[in-house]
N, C-alpha and C positions, 0 to 999 in steps of 0.2 A: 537390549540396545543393539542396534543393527551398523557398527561402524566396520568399515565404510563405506559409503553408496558406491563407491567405484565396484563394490562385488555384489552389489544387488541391481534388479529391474525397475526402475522407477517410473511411474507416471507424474508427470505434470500436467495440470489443467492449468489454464488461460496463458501456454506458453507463448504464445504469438504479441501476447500483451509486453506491457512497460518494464512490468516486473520481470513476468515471464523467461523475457531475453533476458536478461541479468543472470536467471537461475540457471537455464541453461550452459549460458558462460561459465559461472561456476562449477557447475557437472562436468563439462566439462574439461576446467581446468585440472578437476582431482581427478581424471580419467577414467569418469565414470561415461559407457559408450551405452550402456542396455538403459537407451531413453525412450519413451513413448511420450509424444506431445501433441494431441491432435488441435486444429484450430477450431473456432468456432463456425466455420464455415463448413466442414465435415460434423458436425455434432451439435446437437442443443444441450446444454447439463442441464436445461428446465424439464424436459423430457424423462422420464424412469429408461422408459426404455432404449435411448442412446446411450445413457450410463450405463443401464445392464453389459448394451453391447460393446463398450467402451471396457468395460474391465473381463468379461468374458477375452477379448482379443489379448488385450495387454497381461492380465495376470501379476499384476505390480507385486513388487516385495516392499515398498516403499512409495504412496504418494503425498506427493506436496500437491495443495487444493491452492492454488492460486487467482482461479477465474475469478470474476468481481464483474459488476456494472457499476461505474463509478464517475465522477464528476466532481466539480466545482463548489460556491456555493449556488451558483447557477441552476446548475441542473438540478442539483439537490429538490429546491426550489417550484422548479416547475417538473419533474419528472417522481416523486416522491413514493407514489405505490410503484411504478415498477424497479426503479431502486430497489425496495422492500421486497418485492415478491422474489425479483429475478435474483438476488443474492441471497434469498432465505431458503429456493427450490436450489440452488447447484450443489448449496451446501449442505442442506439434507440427503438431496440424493445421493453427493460423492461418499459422504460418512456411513449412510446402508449398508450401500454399494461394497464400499470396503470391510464390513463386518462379515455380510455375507458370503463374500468370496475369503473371508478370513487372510486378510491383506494384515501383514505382520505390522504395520507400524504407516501413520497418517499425521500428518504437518498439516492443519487450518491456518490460514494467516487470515488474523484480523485485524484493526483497526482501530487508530485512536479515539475513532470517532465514539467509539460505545463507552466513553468514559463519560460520569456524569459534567453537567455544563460548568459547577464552579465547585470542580476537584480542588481540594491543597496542592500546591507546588511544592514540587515536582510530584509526577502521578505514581504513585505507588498500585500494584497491582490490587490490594487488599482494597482499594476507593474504588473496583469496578464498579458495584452495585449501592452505593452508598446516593443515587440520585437519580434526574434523568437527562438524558444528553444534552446540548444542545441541540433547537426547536429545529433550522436549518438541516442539519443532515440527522436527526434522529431517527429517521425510519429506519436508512441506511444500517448506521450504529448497532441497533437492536437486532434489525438482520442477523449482522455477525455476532453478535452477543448471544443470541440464540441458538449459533452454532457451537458455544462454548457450554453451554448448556445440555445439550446434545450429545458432546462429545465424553464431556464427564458423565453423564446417565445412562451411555452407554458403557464407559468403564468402569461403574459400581456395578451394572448388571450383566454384561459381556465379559467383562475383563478387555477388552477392546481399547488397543493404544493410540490416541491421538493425542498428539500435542497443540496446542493452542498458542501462535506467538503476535502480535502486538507491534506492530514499526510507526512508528511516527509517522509527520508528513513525508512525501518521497520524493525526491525528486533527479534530475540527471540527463545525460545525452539519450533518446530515445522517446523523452516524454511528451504529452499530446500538447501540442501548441493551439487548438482550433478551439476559437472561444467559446464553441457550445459546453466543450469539457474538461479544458484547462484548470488547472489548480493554479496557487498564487503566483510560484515562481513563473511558472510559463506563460503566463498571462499577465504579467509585469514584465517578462520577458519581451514579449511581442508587442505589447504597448510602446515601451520606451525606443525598441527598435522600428518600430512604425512612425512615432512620431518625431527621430534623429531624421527619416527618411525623408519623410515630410518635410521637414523646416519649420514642426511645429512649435509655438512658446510655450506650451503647458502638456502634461497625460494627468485626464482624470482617472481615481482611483476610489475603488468603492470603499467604503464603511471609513474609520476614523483614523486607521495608523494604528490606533493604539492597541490594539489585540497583540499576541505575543505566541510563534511559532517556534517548534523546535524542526529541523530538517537532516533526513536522512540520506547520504549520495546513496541510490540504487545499488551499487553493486557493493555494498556495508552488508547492504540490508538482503540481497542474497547472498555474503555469506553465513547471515544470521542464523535463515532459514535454513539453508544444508546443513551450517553447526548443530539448530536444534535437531534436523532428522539423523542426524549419527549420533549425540549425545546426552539428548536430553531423553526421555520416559514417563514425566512424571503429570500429572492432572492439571495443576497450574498455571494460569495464562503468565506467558511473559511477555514486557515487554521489549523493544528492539528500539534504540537511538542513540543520538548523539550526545545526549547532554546538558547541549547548549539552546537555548531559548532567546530567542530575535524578536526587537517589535517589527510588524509589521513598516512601520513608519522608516525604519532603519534600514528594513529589509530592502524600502522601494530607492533609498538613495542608494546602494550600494550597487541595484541592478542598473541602475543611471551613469552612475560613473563607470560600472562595466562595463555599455553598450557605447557609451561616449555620449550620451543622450543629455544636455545641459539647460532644459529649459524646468520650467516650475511644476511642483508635484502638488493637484489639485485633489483633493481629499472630498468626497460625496458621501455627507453624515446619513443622509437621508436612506444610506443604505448598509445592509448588516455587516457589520464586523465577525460575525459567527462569535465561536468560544472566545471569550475574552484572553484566555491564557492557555498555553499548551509546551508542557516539559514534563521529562520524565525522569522516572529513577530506572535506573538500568544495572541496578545492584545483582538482579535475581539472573539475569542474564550471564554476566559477567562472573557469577559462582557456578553458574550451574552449565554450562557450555564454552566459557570464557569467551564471551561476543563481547567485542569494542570497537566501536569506531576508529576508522583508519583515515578517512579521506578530510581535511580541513572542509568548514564549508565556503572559504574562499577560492582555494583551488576545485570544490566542487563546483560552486557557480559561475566560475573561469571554464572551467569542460564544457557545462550546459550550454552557455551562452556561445563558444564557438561551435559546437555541435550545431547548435538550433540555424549560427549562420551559413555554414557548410549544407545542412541538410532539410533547407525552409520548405521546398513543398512537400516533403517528406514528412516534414514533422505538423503541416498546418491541414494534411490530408487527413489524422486522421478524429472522426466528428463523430465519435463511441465508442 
């Protein structure tokens, strides 16, 4: 157990991203300074040999793998092998990577998506494997699934520490608003606030309403992640959220009444709903590092949505 990062070197990958910012914040608010965060624009992690040269420089005591190529059900949809590849290659090579430079201890963050498509409510971590994803993002899913896989084959036969944690949907001030890659909040976001703009009488919305999310404010969800890298050790995937599970249909009045947006919510059957249901059990978390949720998801969609109006072409610039 390596606590506390404030006295180790840490690398972060995909820092420049959604997440990314979050963790950094957190580092350092615990006063942790010996950070290494390269962007993607210096580095490919699809490449060995930028990894090589990524951990030769840094010499981490500690990484957190954060990078991801991620999206919508959108993108999912029409981007589906690179999805798959690009977040199967970062995350192989970063977990080598770190074996070989004998990097004491490695945080993977995965996703809910690798859960099978009609898990029991609330998702229990033991139902990883128990199906297969939902059809929409399953390449994704297994990606990261695969690095759980990975990570424990290397600590039956390395001894090699990586932890594996799990956050629900994410969402918060910093998130991509640009509909090629938006997720739901921000994409209901920028709907309802486009069409208050407008003078519009309706926003359509895809699939039924009736699917059922559970959502994580951002900066919960790094301190999950640094909880798990000072405290947790163990093989285990966990997961990271809130608790609480929203229909979609709920989700879209609330973000109407937040933007002031008061015209009718038009519902497009003809299009997927994704997983029909998504919550979690957050038991294994909650023993094992003491991670809880802190932020309402009221006052968190209160944040998002003045953030997103503060900081629109900021937030609508970025399309990957």
């Amino acid at each position: 157990m390596l606590a506390p990062v404030s006295d180790r070197q840490v690398l972060v990958t995909g820092g420049s991203g959604f997440v990314g910012r979050a963790v950094l914040r957190e580092l350092s608010d615990r006063g942790c300074t010996a950070v290494a965060s390269p962007s993607s624009e210096e580095l490919d992690l699809t490449q060995p040999e930028d990894v090589e040269a990524l951990f030769e420089k840094a010499r981490p005591d500690v990484v957190l793998h954060l990078a991801a190529r991620v999206g919508g059900i959108g993108a999912n949809r029409e981007r589906p092998a690179q999805l798959y590849l690009s977040n199967l290659l970062m995350g192989t090579y970063v977990i080598e990577a770190a074996r070989r430079f004998g990097t004491p201890k490695t945080v993977v963050v995965g996703t809910i998506c690798s859960y099978p498509k009609h898990t029991p409510v609330p998702f229990r971590e033991a139902s990883l494997w128990d199906g297969y994803p939902e059809e929409t993002n399953a390449p994704y899913g297994i990606a990261k699934k695969a690095l759980l896989v990975h990570a424990q084959a290397n600590r039956a036969q390395y001894g090699q520490n990586v932890v594996y944690v799990m956050p629900t949907n994410l969402y918060g001030p910093g998130d991509k608003f640009h509909p090629a890659v938006s997720h739901v909040i921000p994409a209901l976001i920028k709907k309802c606030v486009d069409a208050k703009e407008r003078g519009d009488d309706e926003v359509e919305i895809w699939g039924t309403g009736a699917a059922s999310r559970e959502f994580l404010f951002v900066d919960d969800a790094a301190s999950g992640i640094v909880a798990a890298a000072e405290q947790y050790d163990g093989a285990e995937p966990v997961n990271l959220g809130s608790g609480r599970e929203i229909l979609i249909r709920d989700l879209a009045g609330m973000i109407a009444a937040t933007v002031g947006f008061e015209g009718r919510l038009r519902w497009d059957p003809t299009q997927p709903d994704g997983q029909p249901r998504r919550q979690l059990d957050c038991t294994r978390a909650a023993e094992l590092f003491g991670f809880r949720a802190e932020i309402t998801f009221e006052e968190g969609l209160r944040r998002t949505v003045d953030w997103y109006l503060a900081h629109r072409e900021e937030a609508e610039a970025r399309s990957a």
